[in-house]
PAZAPA-4460 file (N, C-alpha, C; in steps of 0.05 Angstrom, whole numbers, plus 32768, in hexadecimal, padded with zeros to 4 digits):
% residues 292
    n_x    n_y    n_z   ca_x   ca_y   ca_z    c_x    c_y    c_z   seq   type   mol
   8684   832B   82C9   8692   832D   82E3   86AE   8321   82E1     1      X     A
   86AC   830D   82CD   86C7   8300   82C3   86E3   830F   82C1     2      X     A
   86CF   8327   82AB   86E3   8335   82A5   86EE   8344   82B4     3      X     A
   86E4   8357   82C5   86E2   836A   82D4   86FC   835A   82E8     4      X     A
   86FD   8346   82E9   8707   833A   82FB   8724   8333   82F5     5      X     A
   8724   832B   82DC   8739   832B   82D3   8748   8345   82CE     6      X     A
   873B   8357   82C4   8747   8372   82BF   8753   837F   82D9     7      X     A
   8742   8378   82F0   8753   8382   8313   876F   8375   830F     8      X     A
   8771   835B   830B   8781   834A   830B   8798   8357   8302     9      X     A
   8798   835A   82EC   87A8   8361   82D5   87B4   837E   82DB    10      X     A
   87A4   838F   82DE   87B0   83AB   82EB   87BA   83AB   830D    11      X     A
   87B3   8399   8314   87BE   8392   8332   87E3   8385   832E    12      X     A
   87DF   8370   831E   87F1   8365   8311   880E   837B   82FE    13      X     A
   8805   838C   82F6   8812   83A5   82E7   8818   83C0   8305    14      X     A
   880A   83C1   8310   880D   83D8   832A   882D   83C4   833A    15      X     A
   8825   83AB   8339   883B   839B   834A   8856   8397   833C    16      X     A
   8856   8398   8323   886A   839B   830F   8878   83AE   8312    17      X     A
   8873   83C1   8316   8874   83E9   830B   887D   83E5   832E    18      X     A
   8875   83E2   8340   887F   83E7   835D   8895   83D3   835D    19      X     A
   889C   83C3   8352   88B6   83AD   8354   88CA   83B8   8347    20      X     A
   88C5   83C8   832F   88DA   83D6   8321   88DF   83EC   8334    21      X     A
   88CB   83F5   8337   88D8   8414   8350   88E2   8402   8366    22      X     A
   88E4   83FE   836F   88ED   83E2   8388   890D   83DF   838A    23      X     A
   8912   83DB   836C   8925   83CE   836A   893D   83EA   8365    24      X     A
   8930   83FF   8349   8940   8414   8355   8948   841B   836B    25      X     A
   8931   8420   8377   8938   8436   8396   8947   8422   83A3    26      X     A
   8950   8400   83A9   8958   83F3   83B3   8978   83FE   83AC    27      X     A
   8979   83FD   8397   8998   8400   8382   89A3   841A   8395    28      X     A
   8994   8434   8399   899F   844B   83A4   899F   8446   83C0    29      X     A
   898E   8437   83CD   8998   843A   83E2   89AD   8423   83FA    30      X     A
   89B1   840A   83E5   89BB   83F6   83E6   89DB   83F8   83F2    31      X     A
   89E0   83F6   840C   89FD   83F9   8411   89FB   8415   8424    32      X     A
   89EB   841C   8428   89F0   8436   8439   89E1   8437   8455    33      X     A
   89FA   8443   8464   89F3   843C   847F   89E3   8455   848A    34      X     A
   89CC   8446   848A   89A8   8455   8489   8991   8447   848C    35      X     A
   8982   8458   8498   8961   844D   8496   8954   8460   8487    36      X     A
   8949   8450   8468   8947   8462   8453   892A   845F   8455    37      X     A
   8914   846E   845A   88F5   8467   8454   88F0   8482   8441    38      X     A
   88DD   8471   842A   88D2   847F   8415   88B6   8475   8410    39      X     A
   88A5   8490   8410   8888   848B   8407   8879   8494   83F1    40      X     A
   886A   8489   83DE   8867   849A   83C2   884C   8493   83C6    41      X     A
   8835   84A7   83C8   8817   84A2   83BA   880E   84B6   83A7    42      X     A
   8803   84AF   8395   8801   84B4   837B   87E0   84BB   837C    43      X     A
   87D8   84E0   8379   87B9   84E6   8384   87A4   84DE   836A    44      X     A
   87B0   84DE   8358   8798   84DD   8345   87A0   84B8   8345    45      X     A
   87AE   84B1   833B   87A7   848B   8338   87B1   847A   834F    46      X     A
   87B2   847F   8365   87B6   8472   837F   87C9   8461   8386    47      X     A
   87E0   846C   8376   87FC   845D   836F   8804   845D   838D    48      X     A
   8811   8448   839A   8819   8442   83AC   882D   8438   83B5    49      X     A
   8847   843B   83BF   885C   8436   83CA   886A   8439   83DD    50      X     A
   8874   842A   83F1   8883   8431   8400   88A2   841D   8403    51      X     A
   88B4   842C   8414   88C8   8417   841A   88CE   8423   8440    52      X     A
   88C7   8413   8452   88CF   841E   846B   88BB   8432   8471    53      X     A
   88A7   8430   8468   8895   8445   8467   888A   844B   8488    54      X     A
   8882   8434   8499   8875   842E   84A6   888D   8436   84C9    55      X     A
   88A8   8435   84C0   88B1   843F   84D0   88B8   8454   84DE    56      X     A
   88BA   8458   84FF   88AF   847B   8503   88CD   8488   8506    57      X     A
   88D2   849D   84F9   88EB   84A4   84F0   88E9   84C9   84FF    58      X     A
   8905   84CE   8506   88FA   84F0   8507   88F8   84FF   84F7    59      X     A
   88E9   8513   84F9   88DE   8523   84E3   88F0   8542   84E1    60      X     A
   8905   854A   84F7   8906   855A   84FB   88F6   8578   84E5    61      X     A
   88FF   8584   84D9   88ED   859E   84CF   88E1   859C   84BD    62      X     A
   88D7   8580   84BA   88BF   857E   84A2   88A8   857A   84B1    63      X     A
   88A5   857C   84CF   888F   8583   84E6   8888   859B   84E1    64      X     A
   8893   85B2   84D8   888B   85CC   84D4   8872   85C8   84B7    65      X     A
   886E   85BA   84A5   885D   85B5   8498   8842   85AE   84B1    66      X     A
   8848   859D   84BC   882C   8596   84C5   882D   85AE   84DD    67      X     A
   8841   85C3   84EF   883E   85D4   8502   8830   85E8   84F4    68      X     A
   8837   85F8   84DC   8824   8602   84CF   880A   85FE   84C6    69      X     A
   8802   85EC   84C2   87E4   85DD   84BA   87D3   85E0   84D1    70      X     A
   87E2   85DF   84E7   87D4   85DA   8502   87D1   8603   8500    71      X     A
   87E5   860A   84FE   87DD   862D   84FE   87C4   863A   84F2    72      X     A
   87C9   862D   84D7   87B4   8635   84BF   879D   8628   84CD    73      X     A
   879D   861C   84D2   877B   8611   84DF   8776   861D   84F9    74      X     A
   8784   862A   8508   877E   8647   851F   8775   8656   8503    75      X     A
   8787   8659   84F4   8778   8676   84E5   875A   866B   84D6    76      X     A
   8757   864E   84CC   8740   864E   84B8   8722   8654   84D3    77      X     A
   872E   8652   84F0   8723   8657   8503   871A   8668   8516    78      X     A
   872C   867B   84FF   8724   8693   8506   8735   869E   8526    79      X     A
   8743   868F   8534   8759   8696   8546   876D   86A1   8545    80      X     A
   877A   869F   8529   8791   86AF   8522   8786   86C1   8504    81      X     A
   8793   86CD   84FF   879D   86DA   84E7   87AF   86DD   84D8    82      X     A
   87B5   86D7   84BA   87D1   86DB   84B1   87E1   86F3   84B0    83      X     A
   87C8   8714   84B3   87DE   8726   84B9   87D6   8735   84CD    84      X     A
   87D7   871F   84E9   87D8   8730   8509   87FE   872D   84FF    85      X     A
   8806   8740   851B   881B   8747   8517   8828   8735   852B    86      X     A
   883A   872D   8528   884D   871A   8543   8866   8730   8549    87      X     A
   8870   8731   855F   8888   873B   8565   88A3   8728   856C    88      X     A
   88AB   8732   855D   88CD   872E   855C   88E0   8733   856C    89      X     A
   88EB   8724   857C   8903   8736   858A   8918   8725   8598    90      X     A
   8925   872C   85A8   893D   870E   85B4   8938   86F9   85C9    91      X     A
   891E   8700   85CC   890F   86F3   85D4   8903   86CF   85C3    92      X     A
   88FF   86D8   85AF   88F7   86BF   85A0   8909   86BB   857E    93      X     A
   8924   86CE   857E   892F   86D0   856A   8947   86B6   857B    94      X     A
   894B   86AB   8583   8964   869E   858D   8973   8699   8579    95      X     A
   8990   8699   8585   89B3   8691   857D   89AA   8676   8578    96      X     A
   89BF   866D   8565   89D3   865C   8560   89BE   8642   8553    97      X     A
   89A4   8650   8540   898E   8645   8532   8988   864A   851B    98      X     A
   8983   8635   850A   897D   864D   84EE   8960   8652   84EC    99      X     A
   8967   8673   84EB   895B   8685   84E7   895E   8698   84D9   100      X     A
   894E   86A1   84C4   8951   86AE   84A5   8948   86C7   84BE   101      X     A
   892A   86C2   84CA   8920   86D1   84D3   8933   86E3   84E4   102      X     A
   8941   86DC   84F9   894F   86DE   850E   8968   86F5   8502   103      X     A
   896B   86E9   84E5   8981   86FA   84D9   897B   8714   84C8   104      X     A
   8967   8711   84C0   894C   872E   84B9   894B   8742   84CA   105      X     A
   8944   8734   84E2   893B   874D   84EF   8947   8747   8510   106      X     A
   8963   8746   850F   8970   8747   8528   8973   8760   8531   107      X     A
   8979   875C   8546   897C   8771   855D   8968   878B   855B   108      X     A
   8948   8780   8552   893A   879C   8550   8920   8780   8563   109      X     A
   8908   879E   8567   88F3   8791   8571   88E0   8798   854E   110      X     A
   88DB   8784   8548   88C8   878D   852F   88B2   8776   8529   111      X     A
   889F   8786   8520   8885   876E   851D   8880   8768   8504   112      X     A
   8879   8753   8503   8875   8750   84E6   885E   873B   84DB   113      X     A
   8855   8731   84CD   8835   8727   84C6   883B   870B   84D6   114      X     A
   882E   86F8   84E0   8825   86DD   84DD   882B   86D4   84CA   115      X     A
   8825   86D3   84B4   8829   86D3   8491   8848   86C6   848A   116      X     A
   885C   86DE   8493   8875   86E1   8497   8884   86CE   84A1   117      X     A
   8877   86C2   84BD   8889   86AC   84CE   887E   8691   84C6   118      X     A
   8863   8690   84BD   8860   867E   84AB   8871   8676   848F   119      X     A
   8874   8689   8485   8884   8682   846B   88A0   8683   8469   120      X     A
   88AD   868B   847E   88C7   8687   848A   88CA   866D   8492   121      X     A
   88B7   8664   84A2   88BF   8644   84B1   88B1   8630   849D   122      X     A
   88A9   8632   8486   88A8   8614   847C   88BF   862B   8463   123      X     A
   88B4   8637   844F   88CB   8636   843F   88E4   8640   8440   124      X     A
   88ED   8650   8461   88FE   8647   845F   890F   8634   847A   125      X     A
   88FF   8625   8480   8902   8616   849C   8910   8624   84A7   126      X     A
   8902   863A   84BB   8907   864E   84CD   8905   8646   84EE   127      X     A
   891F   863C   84F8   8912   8634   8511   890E   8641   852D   128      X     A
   890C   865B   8529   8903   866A   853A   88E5   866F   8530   129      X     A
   88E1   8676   8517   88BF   8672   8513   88B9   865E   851A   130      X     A
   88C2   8642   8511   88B1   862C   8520   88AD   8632   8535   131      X     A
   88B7   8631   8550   88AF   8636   856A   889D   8654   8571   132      X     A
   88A3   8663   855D   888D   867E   8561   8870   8668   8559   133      X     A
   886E   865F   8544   8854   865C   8540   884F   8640   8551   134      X     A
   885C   8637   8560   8852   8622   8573   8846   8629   858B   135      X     A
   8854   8645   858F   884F   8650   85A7   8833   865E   85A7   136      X     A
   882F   866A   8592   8811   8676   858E   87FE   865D   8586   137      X     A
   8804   8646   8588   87E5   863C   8585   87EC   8627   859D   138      X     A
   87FA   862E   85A9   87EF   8618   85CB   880A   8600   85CB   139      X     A
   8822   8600   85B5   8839   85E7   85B2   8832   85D8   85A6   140      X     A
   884B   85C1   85A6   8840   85A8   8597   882D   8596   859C   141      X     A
   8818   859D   85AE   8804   8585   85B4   87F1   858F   85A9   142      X     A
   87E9   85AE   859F   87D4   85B9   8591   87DA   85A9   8574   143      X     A
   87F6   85AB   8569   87FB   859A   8551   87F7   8576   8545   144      X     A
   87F7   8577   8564   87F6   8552   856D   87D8   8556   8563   145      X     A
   87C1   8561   8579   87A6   8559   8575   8797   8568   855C   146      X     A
   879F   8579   854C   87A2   857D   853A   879C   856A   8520   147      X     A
   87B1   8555   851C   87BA   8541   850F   87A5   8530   8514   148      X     A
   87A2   852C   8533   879C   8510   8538   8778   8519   8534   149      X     A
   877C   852D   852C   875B   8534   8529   8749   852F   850B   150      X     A
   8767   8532   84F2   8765   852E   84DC   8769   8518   84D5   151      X     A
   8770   8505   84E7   8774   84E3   84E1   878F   84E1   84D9   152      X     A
   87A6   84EE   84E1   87B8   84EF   84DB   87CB   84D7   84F6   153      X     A
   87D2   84BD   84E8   87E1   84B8   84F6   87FD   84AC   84EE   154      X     A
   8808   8496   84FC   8827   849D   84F9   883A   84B8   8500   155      X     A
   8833   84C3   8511   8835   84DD   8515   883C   84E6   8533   156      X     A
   8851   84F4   853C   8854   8500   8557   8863   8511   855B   157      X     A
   8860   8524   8562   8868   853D   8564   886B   854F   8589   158      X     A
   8882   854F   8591   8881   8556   85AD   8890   8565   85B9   159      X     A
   889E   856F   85AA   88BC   8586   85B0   88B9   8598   859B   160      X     A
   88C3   85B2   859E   88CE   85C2   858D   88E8   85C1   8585   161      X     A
   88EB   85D2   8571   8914   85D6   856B   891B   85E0   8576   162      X     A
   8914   85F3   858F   8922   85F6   85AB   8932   85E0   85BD   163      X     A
   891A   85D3   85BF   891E   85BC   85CD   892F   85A1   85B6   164      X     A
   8928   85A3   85A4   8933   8593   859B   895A   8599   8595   165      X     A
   8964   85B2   8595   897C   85BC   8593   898A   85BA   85AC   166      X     A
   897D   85AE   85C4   898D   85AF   85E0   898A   8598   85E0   167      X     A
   897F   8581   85D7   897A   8566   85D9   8982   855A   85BA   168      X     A
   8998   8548   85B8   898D   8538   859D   897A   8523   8598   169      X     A
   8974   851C   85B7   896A   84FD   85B4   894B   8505   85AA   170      X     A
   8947   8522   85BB   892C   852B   85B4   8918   851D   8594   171      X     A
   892A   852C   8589   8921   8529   856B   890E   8508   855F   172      X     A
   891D   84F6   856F   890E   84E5   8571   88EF   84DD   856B   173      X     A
   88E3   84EE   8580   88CD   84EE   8596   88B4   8503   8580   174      X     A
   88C5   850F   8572   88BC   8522   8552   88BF   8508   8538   175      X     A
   88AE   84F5   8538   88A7   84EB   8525   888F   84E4   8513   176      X     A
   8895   84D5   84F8   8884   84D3   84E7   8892   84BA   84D6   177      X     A
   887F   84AF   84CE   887B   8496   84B5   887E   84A7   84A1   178      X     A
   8890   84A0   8491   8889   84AE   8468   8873   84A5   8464   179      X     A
   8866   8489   8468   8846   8486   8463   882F   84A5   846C   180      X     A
   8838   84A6   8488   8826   84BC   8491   8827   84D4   8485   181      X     A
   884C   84DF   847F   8843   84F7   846F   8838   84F6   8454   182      X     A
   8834   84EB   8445   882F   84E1   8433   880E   84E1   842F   183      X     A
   8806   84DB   8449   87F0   84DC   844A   87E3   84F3   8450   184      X     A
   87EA   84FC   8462   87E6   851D   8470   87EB   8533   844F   185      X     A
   8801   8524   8443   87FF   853F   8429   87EC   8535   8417   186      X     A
   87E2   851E   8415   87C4   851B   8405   87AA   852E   840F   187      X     A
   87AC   8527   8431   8795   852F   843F   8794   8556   8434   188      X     A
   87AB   855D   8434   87AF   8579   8436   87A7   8582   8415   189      X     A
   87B7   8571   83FE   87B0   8579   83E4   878F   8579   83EC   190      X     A
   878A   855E   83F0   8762   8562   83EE   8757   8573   83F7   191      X     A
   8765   8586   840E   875B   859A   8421   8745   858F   8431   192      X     A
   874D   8579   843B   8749   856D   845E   8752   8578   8470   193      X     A
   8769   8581   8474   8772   858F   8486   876D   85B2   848E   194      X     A
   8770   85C0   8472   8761   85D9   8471   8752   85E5   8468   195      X     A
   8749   85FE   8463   8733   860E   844D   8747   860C   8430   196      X     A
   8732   860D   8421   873E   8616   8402   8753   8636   8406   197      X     A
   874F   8646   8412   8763   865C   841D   8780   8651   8420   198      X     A
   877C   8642   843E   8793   8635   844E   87A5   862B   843B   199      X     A
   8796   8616   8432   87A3   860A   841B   87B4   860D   840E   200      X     A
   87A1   8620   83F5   87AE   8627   83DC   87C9   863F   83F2   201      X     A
   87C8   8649   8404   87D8   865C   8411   87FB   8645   8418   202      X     A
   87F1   8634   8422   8808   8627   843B   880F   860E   8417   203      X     A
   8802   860A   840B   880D   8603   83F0   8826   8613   83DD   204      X     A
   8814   8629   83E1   882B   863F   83CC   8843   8647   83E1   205      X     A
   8844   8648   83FD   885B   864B   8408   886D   8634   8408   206      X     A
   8861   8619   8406   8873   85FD   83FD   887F   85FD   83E7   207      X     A
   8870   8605   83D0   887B   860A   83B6   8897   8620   83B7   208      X     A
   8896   8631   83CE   88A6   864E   83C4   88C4   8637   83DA   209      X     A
   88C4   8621   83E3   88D2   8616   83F5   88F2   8617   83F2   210      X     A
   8909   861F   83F8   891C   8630   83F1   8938   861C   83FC   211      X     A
   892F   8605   8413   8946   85F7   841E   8947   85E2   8410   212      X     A
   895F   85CF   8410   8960   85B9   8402   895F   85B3   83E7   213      X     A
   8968   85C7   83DD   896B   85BF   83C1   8979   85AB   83B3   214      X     A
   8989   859C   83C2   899B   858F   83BA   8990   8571   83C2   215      X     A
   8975   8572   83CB   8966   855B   83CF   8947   8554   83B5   216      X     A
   8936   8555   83C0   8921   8540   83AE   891B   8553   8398   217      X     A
   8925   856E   8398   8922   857D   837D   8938   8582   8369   218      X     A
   894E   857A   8378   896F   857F   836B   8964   8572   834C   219      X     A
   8959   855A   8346   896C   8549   8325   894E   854C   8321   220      X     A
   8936   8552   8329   8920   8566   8313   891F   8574   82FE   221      X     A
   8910   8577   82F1   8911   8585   82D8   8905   85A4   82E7   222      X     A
   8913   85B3   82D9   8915   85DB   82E6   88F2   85E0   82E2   223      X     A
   88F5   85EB   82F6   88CE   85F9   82F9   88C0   85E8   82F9   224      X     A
   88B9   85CD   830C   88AF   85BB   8311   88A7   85BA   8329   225      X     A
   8888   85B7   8328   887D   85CD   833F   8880   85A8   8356   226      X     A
   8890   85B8   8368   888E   85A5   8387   8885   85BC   83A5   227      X     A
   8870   85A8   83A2   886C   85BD   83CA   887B   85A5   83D6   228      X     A
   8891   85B0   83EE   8894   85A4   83EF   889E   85B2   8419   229      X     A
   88B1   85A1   8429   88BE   85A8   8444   88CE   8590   844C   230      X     A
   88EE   85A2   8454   8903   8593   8453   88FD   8590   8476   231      X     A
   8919   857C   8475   891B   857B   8490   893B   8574   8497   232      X     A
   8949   8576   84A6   895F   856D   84AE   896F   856E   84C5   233      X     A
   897E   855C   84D6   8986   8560   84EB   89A3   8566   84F3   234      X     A
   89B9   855C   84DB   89CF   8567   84E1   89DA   8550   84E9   235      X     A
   89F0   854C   84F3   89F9   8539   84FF   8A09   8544   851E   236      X     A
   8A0C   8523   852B   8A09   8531   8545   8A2E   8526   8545   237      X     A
   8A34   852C   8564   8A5A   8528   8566   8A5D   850A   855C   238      X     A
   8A4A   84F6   855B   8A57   84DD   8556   8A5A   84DD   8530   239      X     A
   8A4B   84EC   8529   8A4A   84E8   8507   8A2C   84E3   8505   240      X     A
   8A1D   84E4   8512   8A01   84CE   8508   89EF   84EB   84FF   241      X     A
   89DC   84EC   84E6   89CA   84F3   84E9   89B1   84E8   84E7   242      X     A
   89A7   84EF   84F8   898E   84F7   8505   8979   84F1   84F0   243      X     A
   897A   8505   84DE   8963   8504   84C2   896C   8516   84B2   244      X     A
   895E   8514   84A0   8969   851D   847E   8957   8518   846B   245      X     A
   893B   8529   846E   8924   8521   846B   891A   8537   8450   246      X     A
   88FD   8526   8445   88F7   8541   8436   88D2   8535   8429   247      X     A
   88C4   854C   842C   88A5   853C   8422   889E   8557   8413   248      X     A
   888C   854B   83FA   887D   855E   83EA   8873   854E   83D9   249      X     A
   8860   8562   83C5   884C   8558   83B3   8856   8565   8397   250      X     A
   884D   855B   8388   885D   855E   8376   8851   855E   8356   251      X     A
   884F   856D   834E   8838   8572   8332   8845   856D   8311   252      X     A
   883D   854B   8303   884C   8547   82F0   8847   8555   82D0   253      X     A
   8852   8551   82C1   884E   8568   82AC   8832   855D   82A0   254      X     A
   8828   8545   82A2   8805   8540   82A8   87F6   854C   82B8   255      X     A
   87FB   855B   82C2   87E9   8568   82DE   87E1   8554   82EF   256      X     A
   87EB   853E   82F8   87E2   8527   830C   87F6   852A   831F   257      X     A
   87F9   8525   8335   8807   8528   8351   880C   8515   8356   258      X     A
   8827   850D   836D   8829   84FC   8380   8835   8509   8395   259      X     A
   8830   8501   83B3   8844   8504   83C0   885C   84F7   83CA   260      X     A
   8870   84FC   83D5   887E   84F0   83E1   8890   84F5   83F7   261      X     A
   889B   84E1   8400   88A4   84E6   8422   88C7   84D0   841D   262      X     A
   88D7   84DD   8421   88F1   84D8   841D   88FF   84DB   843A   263      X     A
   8906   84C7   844C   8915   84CE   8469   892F   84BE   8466   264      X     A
   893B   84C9   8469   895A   84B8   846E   896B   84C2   848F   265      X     A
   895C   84AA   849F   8962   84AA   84BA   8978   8495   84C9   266      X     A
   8985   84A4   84D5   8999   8499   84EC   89AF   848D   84D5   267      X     A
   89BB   84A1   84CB   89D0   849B   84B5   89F0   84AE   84BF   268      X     A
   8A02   848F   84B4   8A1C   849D   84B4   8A32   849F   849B   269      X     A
   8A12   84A7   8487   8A24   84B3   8477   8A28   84CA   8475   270      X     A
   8A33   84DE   845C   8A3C   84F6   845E   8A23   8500   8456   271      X     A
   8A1C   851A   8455   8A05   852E   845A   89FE   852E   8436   272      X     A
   8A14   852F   8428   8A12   8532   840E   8A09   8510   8406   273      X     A
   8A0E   8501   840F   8A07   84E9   840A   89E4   84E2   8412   274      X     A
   89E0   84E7   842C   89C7   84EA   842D   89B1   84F7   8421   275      X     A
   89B4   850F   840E   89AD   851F   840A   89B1   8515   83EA   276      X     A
   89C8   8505   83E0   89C2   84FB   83C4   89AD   84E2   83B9   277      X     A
   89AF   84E4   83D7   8994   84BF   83D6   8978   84CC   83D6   278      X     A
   8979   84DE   83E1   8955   84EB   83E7   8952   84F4   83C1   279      X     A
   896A   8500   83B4   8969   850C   839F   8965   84FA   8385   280      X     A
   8974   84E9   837F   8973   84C6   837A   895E   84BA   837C   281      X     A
   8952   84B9   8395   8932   84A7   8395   891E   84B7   8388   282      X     A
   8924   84D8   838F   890A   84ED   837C   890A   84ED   8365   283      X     A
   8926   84E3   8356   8926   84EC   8332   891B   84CD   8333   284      X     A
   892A   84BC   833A   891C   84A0   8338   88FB   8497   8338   285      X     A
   88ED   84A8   8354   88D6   84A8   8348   88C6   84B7   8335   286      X     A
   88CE   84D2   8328   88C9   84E5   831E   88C8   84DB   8308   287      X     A
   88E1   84C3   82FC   88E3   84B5   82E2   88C9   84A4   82E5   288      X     A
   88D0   8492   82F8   88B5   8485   82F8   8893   848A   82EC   289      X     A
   888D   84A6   82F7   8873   84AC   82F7   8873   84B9   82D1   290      X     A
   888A   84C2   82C8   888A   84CF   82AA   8895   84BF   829E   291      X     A
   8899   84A1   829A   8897   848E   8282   8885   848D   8271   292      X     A
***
């Protein structure tokens, strides 16, 4: 029992080492910049654990479309939706002055097109007219709220759309999440807690195909390095401030072992490229970490 005891010790002792060294990097990058930087790392196969700010509720803006989709896919593992009923399209729910891939596809026509489609438009390519299409077919954001809160998902709130959130800035707020929580929610999801083996492996491979932000937690990666992953960002408003500058995924090392992580850089006045080099900076930083 001696031993056994000592050996906890000792690898308890080395886990606290290994998190002081990452500590002190991520401190170095984010040291001097005017921000609230929270970063979360759990590690699925050896239960590597880290956070910095983790615990604080930050907005999420369009990395909510990860969990607004999940809440979809589970209408469909329920047999309420389908991935190829047809949705219709039109100027109705295509709105101005939003990005929309979708909106720019198939403007000025009425055309239908799969479920499937507006799904994989709004996470890979954070489509914010799909977001609100698929909020609207499963009842809004409180179907997403109880959803969550059904899978044990907390740190978590979700209460506006990007409708609403584009006429309001303060809104965005009121749309938050802990990096602990997502962090956790993308464990729950790898394990397939949240969906069928279908759903899954489905709303996985559309994370992987993920097309925005490149110049964030995948930019200083090594090429064809599989990340599921959903950006998020808010822009900045007339005073300079943004909002968020966010980004979460899972991430598969050339061992086949995972971690996820949750990178937010909130209520900052720095430049957009600056925010966006710190999310990129803490990813290679931990990426080094886990391939020593």
């Amino acid at each position: 029992m001696k031993k056994i005891g000592l050996l906890f010790l000792l690898i308890s002792a080395f886990a606290f080492a290994q998190n002081t060294v990452l500590d002190k990097k991520i401190n170095s990058i984010i040291k001097d910049k005017k921000a609230t930087v929270a970063v979360s790392i759990l590690g699925f196969e050896n239960a590597f654990n880290y956070n910095k700010n983790g615990e604080k509720k930050l907005p999420m803006q369009s990395v909510f479309k990860f969990h607004i989709a999940a809440a979809v896919l589970d209408f469909v593992d329920k047999g309420k939706l389908s991935l190829d009923q047809k949705i219709t399209l039109n100027k109705s729910n295509l709105l101005e002055n939003t990005w929309s891939p979708l909106r720019d596809k198939y403007k000025d026509t009425n055309t239908e097109v799969p479920l499937s489609e507006i799904i994989d438009q709004t996470v890979a390519m954070s489509d914010n007219n799909g977001c609100d299409i698929l909020l609207q077919l499963i009842g809004g954001t409180q179907t997403v709220q109880k959803f969550m809160d059904s899978k044990g998902v907390t740190g978590f709130q979700i209460k506006f759309n990007e409708e609403e959130m584009h006429k309001d800035w303060k809104v965005q707020y009121e749309n938050y999440s802990t990096t602990n929580s997502a962090v956790q929610v993308l464990k729950k999801f790898y394990d397939g807690k949240l969906l069928s083996k279908k759903s899954t492996d489905y709303l996985m491979k559309v994370m992987l195909g993920t097309q925005t932000g490149l110049n964030k937690m995948v930019e200083q990666l090594p090429k064809n390095t599989p990340v599921a992953r959903k950006t998020g960002a808010s822009g900045k408003n007339k005073d300079g401030l943004t909002g968020a500058e966010n980004e979460i995924g899972i991430l598969t090392l050339p061992n086949g072992k995972h971690y996820a992580i949750a990178l937010f850089v909130s209520n900052s006045t720095e430049t957009d490229a600056v925010n966006c080099k710190v999310i990129s900076d803490i990813s290679k930083t931990v990426w080094d970490h886990f391939n020593k």
